[in-house]
OpenMM code with the backbone's topology and positions (N, CA, C; nanometers):
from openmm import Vec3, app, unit

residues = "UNK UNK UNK UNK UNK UNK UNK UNK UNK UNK UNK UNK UNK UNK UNK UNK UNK UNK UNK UNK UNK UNK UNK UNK UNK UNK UNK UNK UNK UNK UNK UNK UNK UNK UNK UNK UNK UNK UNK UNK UNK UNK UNK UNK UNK UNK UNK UNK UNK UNK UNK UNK".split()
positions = [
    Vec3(1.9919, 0.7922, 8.9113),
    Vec3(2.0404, 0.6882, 8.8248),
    Vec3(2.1820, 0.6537, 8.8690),
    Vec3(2.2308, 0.5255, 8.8431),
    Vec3(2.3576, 0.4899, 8.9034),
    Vec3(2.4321, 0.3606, 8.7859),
    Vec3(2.5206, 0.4196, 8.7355),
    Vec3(2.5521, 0.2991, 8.6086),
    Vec3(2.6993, 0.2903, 8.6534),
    Vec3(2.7588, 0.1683, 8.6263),
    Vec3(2.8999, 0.1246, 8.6680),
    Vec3(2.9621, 0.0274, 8.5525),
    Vec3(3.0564, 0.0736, 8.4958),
    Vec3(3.1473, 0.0232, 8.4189),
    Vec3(3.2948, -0.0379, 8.4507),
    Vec3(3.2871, -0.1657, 8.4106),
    Vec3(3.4347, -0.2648, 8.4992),
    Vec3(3.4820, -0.1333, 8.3322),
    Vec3(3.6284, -0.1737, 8.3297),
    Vec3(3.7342, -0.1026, 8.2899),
    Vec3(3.7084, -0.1486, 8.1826),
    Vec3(3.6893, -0.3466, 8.1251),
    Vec3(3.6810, -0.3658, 8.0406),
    Vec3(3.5997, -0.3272, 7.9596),
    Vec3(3.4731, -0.3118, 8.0072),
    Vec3(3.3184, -0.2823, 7.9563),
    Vec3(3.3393, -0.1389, 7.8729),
    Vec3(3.4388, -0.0162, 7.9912),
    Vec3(3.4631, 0.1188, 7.9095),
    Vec3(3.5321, 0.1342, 7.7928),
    Vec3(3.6488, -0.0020, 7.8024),
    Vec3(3.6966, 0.0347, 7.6577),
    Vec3(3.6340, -0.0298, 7.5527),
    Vec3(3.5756, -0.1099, 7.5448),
    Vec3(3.5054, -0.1654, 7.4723),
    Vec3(3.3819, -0.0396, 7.4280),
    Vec3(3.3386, -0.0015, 7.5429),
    Vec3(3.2387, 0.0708, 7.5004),
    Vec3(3.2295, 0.1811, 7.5330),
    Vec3(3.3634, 0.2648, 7.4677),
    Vec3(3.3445, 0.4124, 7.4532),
    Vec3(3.2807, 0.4920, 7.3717),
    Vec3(3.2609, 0.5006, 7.2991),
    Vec3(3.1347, 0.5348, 7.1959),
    Vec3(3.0190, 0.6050, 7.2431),
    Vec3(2.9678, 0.4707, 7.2968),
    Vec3(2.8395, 0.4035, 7.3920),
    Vec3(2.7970, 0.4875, 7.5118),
    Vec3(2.9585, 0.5435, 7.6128),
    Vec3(2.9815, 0.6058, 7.7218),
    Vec3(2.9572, 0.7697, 7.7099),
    Vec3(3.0340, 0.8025, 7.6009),
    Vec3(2.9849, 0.9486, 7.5213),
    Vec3(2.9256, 0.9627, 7.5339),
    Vec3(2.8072, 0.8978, 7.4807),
    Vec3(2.6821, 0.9441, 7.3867),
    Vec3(2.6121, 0.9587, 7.5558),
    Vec3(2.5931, 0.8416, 7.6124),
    Vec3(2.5500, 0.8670, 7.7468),
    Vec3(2.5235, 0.9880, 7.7849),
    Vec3(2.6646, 1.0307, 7.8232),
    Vec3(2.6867, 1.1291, 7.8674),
    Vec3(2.6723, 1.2612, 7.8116),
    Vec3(2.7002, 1.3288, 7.6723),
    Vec3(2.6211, 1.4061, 7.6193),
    Vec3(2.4682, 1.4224, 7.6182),
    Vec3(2.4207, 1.2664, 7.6280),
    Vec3(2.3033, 1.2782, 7.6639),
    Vec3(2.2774, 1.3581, 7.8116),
    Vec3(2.3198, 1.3399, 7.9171),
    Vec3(2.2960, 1.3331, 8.0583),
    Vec3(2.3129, 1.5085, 8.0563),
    Vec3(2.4367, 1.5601, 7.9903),
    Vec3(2.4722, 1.6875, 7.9754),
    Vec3(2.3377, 1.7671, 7.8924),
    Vec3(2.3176, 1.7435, 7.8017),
    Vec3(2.2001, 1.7702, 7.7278),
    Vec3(2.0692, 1.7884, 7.8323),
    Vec3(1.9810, 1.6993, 7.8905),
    Vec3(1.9273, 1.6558, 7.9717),
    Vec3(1.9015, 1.7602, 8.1129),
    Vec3(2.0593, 1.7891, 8.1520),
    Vec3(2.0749, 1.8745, 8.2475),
    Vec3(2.0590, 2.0087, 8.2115),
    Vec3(2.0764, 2.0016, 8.0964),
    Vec3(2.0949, 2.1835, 8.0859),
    Vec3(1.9522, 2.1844, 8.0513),
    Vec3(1.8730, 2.1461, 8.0333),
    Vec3(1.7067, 2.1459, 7.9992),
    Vec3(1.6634, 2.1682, 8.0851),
    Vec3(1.7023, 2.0831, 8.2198),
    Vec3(1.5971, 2.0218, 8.2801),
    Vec3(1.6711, 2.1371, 8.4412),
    Vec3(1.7429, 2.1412, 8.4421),
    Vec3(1.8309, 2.1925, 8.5418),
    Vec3(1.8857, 2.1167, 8.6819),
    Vec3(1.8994, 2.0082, 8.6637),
    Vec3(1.9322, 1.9483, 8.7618),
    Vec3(2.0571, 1.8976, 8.8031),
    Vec3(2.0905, 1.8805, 8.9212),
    Vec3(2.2224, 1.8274, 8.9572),
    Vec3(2.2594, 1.7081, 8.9337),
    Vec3(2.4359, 1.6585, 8.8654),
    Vec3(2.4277, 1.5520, 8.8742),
    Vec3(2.5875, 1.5584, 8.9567),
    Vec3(2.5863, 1.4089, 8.9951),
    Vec3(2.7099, 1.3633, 9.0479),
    Vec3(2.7414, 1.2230, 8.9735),
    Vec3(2.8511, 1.2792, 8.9509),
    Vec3(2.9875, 1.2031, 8.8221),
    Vec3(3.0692, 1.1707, 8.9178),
    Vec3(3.0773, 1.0071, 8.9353),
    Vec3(3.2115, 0.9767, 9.0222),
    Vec3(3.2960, 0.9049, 8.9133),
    Vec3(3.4008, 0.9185, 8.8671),
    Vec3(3.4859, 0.8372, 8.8152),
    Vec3(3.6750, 0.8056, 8.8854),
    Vec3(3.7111, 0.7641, 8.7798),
    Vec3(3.8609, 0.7517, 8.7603),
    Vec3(3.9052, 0.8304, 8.6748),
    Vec3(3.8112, 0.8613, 8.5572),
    Vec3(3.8710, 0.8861, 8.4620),
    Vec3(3.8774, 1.0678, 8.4293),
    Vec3(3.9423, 1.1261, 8.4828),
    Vec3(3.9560, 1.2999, 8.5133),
    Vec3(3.8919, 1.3727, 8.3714),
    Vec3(3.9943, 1.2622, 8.2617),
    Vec3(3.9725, 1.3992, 8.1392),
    Vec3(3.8548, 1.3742, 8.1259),
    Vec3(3.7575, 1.2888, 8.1364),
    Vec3(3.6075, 1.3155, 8.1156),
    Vec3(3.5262, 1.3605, 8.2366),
    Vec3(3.5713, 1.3650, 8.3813),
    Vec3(3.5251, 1.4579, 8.4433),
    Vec3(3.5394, 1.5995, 8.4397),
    Vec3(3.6301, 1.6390, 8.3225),
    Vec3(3.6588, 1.7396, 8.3121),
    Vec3(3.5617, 1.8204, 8.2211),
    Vec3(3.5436, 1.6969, 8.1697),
    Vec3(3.3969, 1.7733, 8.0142),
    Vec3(3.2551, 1.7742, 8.0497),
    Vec3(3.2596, 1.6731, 8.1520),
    Vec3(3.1239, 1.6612, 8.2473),
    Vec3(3.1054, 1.8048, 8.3349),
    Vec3(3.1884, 1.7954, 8.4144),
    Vec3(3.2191, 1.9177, 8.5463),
    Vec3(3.1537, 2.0278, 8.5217),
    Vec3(3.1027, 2.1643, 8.5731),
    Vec3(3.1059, 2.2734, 8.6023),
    Vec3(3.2096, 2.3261, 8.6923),
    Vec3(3.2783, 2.2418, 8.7859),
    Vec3(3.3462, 2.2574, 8.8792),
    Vec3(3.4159, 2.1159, 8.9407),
    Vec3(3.5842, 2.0873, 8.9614),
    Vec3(3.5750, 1.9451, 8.9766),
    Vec3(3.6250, 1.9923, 9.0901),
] * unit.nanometer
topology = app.Topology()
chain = topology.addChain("A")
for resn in residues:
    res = topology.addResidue(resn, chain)
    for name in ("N", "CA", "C"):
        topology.addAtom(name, app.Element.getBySymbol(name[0]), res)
């Protein structure tokens, strides 16, 4: 899967981006699979990460 957010789109829709992503986190720990998180934004690669 591959989703891309202009800057505006993230602040607008942080909420939205969370939930995503708890989802994706959720998801992974079930399912066991790898993901790759590219961002800008550190402090949420930081909650994503196992390792940054």
């Amino acid at each position: 899967m591959t989703a891309d957010l202009s800057t505006q789109q993230y602040l607008h829709g942080f909420l939205f981006v969370a939930n995503i992503l708890r989802e994706l986190k959720g998801l992974q720990n079930r399912f066991g699979f790898a993901m790759l998180y590219i961002t800008h934004e550190l402090h949420l690669a930081r909650k994503v990460a196992a390792q940054l």
